[in-house]
Chimera marker file (.cmm) of the C-alpha trace (Angstrom):
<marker_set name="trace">
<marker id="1" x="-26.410" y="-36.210" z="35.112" r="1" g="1" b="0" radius="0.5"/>
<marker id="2" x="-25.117" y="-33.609" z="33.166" r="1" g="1" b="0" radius="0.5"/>
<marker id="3" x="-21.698" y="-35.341" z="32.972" r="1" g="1" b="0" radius="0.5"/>
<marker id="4" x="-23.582" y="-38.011" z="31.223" r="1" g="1" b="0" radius="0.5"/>
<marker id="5" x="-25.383" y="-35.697" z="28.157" r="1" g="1" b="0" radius="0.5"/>
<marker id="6" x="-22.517" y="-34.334" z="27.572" r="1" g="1" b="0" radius="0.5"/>
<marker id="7" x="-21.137" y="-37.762" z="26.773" r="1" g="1" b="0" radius="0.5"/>
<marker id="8" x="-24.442" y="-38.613" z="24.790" r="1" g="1" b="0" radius="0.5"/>
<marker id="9" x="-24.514" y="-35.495" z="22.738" r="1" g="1" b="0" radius="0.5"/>
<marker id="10" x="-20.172" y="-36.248" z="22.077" r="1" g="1" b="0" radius="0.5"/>
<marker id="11" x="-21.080" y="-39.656" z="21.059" r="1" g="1" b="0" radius="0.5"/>
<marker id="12" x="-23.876" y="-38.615" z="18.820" r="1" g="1" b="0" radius="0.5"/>
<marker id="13" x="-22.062" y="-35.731" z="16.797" r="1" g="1" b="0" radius="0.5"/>
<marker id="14" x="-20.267" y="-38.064" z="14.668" r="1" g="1" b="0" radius="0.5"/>
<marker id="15" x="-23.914" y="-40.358" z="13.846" r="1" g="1" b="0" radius="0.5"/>
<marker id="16" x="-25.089" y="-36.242" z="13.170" r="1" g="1" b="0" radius="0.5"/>
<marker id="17" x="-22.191" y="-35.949" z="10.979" r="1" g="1" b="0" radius="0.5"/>
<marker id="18" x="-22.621" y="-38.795" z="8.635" r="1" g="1" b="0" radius="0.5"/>
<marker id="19" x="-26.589" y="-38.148" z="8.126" r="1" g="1" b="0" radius="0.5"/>
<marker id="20" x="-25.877" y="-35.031" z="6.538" r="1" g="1" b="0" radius="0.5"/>
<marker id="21" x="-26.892" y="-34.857" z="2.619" r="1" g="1" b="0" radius="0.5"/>
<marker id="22" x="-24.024" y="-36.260" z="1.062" r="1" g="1" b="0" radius="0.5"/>
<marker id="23" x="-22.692" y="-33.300" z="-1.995" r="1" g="1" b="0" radius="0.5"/>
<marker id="24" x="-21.267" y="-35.448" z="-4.553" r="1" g="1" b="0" radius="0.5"/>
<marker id="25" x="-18.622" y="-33.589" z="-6.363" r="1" g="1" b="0" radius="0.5"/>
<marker id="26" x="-18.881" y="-33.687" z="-10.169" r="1" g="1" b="0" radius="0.5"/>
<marker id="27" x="-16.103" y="-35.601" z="-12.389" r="1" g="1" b="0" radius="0.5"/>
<marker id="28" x="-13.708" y="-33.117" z="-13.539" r="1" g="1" b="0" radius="0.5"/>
<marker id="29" x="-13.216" y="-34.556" z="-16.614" r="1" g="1" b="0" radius="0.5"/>
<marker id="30" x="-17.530" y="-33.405" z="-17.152" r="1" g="1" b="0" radius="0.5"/>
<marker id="31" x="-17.512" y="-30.577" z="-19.525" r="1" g="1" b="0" radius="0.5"/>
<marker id="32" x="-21.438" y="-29.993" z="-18.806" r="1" g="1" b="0" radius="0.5"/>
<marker id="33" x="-20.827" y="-30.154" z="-15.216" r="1" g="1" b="0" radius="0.5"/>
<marker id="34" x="-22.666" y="-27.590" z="-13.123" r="1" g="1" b="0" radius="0.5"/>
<marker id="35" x="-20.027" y="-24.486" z="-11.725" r="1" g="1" b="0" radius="0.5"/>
<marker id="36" x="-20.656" y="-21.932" z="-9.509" r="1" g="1" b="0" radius="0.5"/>
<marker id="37" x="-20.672" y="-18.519" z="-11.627" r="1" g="1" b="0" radius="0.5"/>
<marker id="38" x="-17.442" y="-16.560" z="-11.358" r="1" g="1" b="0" radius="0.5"/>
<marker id="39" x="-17.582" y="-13.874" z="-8.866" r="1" g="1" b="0" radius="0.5"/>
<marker id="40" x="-14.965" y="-10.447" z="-10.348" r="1" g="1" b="0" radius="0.5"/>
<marker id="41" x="-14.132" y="-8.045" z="-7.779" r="1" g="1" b="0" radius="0.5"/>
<marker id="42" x="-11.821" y="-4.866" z="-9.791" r="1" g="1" b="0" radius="0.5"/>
<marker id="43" x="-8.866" y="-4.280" z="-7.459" r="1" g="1" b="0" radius="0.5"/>
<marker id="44" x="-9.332" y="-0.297" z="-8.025" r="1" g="1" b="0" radius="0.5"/>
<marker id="45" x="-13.010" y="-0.810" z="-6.754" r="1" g="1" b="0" radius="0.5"/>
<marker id="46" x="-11.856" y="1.413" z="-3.464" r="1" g="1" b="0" radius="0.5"/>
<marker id="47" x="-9.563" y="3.164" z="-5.076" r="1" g="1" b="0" radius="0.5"/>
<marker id="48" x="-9.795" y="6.715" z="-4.036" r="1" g="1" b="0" radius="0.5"/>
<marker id="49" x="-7.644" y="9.317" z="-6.349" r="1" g="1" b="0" radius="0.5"/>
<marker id="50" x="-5.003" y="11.113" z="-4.673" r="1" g="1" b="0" radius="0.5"/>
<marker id="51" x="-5.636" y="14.930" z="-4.014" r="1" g="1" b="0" radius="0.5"/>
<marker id="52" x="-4.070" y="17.564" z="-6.220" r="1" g="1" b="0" radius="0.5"/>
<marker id="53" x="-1.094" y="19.652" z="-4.765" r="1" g="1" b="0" radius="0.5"/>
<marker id="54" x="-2.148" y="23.561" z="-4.169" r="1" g="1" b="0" radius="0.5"/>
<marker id="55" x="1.000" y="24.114" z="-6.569" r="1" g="1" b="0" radius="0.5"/>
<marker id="56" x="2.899" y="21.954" z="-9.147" r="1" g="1" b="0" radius="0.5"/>
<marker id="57" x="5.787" y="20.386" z="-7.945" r="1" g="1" b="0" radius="0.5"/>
<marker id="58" x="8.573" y="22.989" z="-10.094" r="1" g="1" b="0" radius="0.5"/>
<marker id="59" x="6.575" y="25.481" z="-8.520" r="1" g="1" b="0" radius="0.5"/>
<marker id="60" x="7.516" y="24.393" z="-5.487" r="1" g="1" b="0" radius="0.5"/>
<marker id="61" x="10.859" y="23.915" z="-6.281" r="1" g="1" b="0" radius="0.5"/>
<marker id="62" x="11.442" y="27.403" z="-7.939" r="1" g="1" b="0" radius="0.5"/>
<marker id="63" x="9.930" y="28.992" z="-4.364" r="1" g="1" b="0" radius="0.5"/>
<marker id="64" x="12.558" y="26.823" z="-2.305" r="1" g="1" b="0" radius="0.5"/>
<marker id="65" x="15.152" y="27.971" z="-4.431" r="1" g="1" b="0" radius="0.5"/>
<marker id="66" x="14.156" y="31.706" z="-4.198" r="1" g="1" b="0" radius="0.5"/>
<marker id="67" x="13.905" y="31.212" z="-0.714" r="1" g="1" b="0" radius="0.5"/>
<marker id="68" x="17.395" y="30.124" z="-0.126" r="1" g="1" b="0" radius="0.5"/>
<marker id="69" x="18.841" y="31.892" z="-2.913" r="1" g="1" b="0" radius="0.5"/>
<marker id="70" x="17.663" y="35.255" z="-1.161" r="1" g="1" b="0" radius="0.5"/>
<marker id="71" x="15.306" y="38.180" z="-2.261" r="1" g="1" b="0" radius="0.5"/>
<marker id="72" x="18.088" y="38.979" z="-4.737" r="1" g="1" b="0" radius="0.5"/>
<marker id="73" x="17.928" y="35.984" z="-6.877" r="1" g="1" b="0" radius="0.5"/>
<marker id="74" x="21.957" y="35.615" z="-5.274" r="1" g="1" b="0" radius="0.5"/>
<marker id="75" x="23.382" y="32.845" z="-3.345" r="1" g="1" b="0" radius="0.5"/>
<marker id="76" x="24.124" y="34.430" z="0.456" r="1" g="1" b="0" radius="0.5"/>
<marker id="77" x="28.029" y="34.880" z="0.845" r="1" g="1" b="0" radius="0.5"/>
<marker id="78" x="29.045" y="32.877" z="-2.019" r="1" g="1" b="0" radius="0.5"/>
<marker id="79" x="32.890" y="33.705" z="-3.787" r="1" g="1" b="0" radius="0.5"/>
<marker id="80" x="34.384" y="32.884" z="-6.630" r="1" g="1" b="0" radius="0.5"/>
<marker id="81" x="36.791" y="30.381" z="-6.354" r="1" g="1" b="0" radius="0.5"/>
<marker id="82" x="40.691" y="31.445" z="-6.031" r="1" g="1" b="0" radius="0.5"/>
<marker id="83" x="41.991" y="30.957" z="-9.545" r="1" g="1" b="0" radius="0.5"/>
<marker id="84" x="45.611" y="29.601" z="-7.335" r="1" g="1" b="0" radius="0.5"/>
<marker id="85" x="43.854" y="27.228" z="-4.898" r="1" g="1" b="0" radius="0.5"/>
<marker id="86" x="40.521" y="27.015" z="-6.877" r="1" g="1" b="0" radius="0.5"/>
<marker id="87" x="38.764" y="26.982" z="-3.460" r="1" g="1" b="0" radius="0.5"/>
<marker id="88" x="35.725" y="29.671" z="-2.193" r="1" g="1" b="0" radius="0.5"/>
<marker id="89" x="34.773" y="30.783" z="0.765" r="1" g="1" b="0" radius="0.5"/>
<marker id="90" x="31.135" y="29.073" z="2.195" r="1" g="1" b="0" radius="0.5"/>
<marker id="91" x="30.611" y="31.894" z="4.310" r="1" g="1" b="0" radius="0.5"/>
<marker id="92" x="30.791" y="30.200" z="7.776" r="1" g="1" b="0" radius="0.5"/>
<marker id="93" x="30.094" y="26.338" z="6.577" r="1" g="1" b="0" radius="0.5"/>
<marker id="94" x="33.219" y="24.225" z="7.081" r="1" g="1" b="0" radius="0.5"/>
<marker id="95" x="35.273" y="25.945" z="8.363" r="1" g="1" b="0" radius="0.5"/>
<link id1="1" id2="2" r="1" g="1" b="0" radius="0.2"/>
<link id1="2" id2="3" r="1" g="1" b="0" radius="0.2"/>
<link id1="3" id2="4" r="1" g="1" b="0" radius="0.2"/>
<link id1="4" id2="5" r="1" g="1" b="0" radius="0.2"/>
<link id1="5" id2="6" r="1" g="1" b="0" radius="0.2"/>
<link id1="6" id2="7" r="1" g="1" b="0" radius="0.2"/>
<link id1="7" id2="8" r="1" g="1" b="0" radius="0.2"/>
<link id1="8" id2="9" r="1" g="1" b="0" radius="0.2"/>
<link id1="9" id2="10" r="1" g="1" b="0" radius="0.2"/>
<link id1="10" id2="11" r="1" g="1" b="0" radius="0.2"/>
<link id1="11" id2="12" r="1" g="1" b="0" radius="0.2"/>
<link id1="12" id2="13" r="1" g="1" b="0" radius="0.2"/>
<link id1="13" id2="14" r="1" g="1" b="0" radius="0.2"/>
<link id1="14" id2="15" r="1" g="1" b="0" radius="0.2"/>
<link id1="15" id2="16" r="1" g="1" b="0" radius="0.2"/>
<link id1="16" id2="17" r="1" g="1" b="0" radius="0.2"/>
<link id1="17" id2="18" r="1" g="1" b="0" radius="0.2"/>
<link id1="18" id2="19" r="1" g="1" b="0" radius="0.2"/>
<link id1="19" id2="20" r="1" g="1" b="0" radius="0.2"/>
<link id1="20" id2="21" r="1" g="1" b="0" radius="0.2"/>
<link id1="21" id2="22" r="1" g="1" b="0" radius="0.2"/>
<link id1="22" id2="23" r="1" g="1" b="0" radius="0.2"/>
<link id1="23" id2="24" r="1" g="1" b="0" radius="0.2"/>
<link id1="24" id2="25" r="1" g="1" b="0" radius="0.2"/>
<link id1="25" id2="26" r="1" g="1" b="0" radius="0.2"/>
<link id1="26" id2="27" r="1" g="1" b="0" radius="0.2"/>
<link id1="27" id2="28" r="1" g="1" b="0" radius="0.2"/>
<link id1="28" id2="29" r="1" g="1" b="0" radius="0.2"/>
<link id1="29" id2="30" r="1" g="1" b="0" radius="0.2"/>
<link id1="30" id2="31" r="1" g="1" b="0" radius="0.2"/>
<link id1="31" id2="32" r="1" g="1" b="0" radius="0.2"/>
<link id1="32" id2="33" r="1" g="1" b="0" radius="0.2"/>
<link id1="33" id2="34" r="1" g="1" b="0" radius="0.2"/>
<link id1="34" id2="35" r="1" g="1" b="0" radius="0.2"/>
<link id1="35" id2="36" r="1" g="1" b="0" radius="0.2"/>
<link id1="36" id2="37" r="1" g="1" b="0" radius="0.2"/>
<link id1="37" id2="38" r="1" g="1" b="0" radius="0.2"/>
<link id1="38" id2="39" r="1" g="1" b="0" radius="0.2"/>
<link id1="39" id2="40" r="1" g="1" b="0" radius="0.2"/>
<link id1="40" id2="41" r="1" g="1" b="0" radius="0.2"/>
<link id1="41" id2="42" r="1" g="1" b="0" radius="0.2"/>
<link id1="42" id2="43" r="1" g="1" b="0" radius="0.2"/>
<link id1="43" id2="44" r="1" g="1" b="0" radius="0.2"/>
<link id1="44" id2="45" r="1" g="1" b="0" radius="0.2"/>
<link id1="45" id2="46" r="1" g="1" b="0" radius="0.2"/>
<link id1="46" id2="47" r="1" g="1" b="0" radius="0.2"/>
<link id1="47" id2="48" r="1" g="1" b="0" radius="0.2"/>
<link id1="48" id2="49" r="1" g="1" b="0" radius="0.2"/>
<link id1="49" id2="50" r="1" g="1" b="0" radius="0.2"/>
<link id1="50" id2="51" r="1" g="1" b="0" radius="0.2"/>
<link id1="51" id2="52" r="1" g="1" b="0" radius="0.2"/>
<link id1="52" id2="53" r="1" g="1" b="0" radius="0.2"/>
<link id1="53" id2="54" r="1" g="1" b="0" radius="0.2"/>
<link id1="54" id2="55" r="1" g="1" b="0" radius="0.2"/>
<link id1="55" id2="56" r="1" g="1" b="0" radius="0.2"/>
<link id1="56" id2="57" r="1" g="1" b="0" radius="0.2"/>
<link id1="57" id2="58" r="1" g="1" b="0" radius="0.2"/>
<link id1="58" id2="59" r="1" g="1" b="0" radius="0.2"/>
<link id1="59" id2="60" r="1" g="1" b="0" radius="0.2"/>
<link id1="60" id2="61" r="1" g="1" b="0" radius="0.2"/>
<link id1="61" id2="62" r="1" g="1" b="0" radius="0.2"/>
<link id1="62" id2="63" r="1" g="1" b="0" radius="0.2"/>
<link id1="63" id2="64" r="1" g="1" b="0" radius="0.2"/>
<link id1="64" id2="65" r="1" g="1" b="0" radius="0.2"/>
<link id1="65" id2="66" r="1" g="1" b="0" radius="0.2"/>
<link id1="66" id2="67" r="1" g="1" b="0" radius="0.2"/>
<link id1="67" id2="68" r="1" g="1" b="0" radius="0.2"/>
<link id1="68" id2="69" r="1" g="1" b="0" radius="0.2"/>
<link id1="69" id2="70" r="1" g="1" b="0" radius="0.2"/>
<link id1="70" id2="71" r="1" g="1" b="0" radius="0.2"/>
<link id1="71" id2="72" r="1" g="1" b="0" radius="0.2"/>
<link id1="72" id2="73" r="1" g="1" b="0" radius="0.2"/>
<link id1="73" id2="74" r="1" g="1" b="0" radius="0.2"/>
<link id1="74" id2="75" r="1" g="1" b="0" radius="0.2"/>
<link id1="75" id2="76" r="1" g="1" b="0" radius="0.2"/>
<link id1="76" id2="77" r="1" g="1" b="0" radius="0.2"/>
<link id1="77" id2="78" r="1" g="1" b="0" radius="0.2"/>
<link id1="78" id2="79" r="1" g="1" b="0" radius="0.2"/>
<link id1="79" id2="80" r="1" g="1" b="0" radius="0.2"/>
<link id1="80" id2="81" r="1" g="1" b="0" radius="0.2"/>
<link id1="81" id2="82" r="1" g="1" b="0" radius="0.2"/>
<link id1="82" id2="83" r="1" g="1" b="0" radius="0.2"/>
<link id1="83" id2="84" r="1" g="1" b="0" radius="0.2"/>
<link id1="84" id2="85" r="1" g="1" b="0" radius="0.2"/>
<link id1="85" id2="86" r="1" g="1" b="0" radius="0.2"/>
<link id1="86" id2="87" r="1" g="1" b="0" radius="0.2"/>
<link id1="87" id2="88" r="1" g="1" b="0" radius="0.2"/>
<link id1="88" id2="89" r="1" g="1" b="0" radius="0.2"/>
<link id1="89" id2="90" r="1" g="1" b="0" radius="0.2"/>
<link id1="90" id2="91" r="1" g="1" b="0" radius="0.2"/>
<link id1="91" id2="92" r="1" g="1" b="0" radius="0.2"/>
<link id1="92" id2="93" r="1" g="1" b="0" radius="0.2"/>
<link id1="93" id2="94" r="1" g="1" b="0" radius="0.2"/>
<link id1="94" id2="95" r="1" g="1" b="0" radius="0.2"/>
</marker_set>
């Protein structure tokens, strides 16, 4: 029995279908036909701002340099170059 409504109510769908209120589109070429209003949606509406750095940026960079540049305001172990081979010395990098 229930093998059979489901058939009935399968059968039926399409007879549902067709009864509903047929929405007749309008002719494009109808310059008075009726339009849905346009719907605008900004793409910054969720936008949130960035937060501000607790320094500037050159700040930033003029601390890193102090920092490796030493307390001195002097590159650590850095030569001047040998006038004859016009190498310097790192001070312990590549060698």
């Amino acid at each position: 029995m229930k093998l059979s409504h489901l058939l009935l109510f399968a059968a039926g769908m399409p007879l549902l279908a067709s009864a509903q209120a047929d929405h007749a589109m309008p002719a494009a070429a109808d310059a008075n036909a009726p339009v849905p209003p346009l719907q605008y949606r900004s793409v910054f509406e969720d936008h949130v701002a960035a937060k501000e750095p607790a320094r500037s940026p050159d700040q930033a960079w003029v601390a890193a340099n102090r920092a490796v540049m030493g307390a001195d305001g002097v590159a650590d172990k850095a030569s001047e170059p040998d006038p004859v081979t016009d190498k310097h010395e790192h001070g312990g990098a590549h060698k």
